[in-house]
N, C-alpha and C positions, 0 to 999 in steps of 0.2 A: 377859089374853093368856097362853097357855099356854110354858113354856119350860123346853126341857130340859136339865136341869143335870149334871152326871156322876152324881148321884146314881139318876137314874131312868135316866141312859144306862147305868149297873152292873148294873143288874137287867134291862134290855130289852135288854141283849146278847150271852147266850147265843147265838146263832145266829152268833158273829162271835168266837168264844175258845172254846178246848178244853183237854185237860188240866187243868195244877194251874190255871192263869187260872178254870177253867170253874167251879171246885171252891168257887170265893167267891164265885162267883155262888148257887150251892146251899145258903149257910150261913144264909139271912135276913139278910143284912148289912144292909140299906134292905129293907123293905117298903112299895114307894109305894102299897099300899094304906090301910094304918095309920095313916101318917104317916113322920119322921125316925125313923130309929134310927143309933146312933153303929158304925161302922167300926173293927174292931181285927182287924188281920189280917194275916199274915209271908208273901210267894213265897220260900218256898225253892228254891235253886240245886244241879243240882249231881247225877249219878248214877254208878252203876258202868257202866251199859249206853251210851256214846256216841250212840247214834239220842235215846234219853229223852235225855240231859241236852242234847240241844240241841233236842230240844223241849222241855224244861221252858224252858229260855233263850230262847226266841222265844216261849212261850207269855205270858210272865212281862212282857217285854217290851214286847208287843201291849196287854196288861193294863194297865200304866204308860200307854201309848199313846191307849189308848180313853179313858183317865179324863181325860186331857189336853186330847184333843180335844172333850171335853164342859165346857172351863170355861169360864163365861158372864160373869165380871168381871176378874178378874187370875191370873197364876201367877208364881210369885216361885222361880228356880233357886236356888242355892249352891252350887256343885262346884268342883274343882281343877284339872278341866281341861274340853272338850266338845268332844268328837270324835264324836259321836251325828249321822249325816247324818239316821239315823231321826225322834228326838225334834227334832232342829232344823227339819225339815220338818214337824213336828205344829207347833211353837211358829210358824212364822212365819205356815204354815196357820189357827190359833185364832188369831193376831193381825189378819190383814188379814178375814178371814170373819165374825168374832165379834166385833170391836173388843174386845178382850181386851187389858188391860195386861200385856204383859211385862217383867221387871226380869230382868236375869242378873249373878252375881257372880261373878268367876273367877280364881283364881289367876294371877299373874303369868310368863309362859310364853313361851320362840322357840317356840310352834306356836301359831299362834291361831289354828287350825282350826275353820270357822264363821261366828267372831267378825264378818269384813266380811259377810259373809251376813248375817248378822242385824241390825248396824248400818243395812245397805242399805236392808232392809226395813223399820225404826221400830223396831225393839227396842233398849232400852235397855241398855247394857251394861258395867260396872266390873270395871275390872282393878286386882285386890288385890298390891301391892308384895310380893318376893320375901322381906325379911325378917321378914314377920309371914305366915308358912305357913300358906296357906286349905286344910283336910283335906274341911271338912263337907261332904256329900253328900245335898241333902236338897231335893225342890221342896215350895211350898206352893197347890195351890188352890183359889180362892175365898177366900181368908184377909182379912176384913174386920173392922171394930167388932166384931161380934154373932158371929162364926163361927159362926153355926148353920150355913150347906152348906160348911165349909171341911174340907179333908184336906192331910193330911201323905204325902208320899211320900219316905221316907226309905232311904238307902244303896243300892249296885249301880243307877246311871244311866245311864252314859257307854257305850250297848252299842247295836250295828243288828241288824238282821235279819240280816246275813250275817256276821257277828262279835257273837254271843251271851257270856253270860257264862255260860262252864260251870264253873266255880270253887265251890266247895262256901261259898255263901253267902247273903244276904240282903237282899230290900229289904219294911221295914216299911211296912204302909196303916194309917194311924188318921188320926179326925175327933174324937176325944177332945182338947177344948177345949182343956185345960191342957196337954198339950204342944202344940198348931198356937200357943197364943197363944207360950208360951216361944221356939219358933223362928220365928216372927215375930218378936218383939221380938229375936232374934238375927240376922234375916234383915238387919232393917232398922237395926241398932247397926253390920256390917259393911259396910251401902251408903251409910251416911252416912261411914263412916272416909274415903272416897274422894269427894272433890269432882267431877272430870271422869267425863264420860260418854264412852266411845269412841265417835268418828266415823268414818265410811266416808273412806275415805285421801282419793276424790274432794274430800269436802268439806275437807279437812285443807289438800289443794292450795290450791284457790279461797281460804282465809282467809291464805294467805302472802302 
């Protein structure tokens, strides 16, 4: 049975990403004719002209987006905070369409913006206590045993379409094994600190 994983959705999406997004689809990143090739690659943020740098920001964005919404087994967040209506609609989308496990770990925070949204829908979600400060900013996915189709999406997450990140910055893509394994084993060192799983406030009620 054939199924398409982010990897072949990188290459076959051209027609759906422009600019700098477009510009990694043109490097050979995956040749699904070949076979696997490893992913190493920076969206840079960020210009002098205000029209570009909020199109680099939405390009860049879309990019994180599509690669999201192409993963066929899990994707494991880390952030400090998630305020992303965008990505939060990709994740709960890949969750109920794809049976896709989701894990999210989040900093401790008065704004849980999302959080019951996501709770609502089956996603899991740990909230990391205020005196051990969660900075990391990083999803992983497909990140399994063997990491052969797994990727790292690292740094500048928490952004939508109509609040881009125009900030002269970065978020790294690599499938380069030894770092997806390192943050996984960091992913998963952070979700075990935390025993409860956040539940939707409904359920919270009904178990008083």
């Amino acid at each position: 049975m054939f199924t398409l994983n982010w990897e072949l959705a990188f290459c076959l999406g051209k027609a759906f990403l422009s600019g700098l997004a477009q510009t990694i689809l043109k490097t050979s990143l995956f040749n699904y004719e070949s076979g696997y090739k490893e992913i190493n690659e920076i969206l840079l943020y960020g210009s002098e002209n205000k029209a570009h740098m909020e199109e680099i920001g939405l390009n860049n964005l879309l990019c994180i987006y599509y690669m999201i919404l192409h993963a066929n087994k899990t994707v494991d967040v880390c952030v400090p905070s998630f305020e992303s209506d965008t990505l939060a609609n990709c994740l709960i989308k890949v969750h109920q369409n794809g049976n896709v496990k989701i894990r999210i770990v989040i900093h401790n925070s008065d704004d849980f913006h999302n959080l019951h949204f996501f709770s609502q829908n089956g996603i899991e979600v740990k909230i990391i206590k205020p005196f051990v400060r969660l900075e990391h900013e990083f999803l992983l996915i497909d990140a399994s045993e063997k990491f052969k189709h797994a990727v790292a999406v690292i740094g500048s997450l928490d952004y939508n379409t109509w609040r881009v990140n125009c900030n002269r910055d970065a978020t790294v893509l690599t499938s380069e094994s030894t770092v997806v394994k390192a943050l996984q084993r960091e992913f998963n060192r952070v979700w075990d600190s935390v025993s409860d799983i956040r539940k939707p406030k409904n359920d919270i009620e009904k178990n008083k």
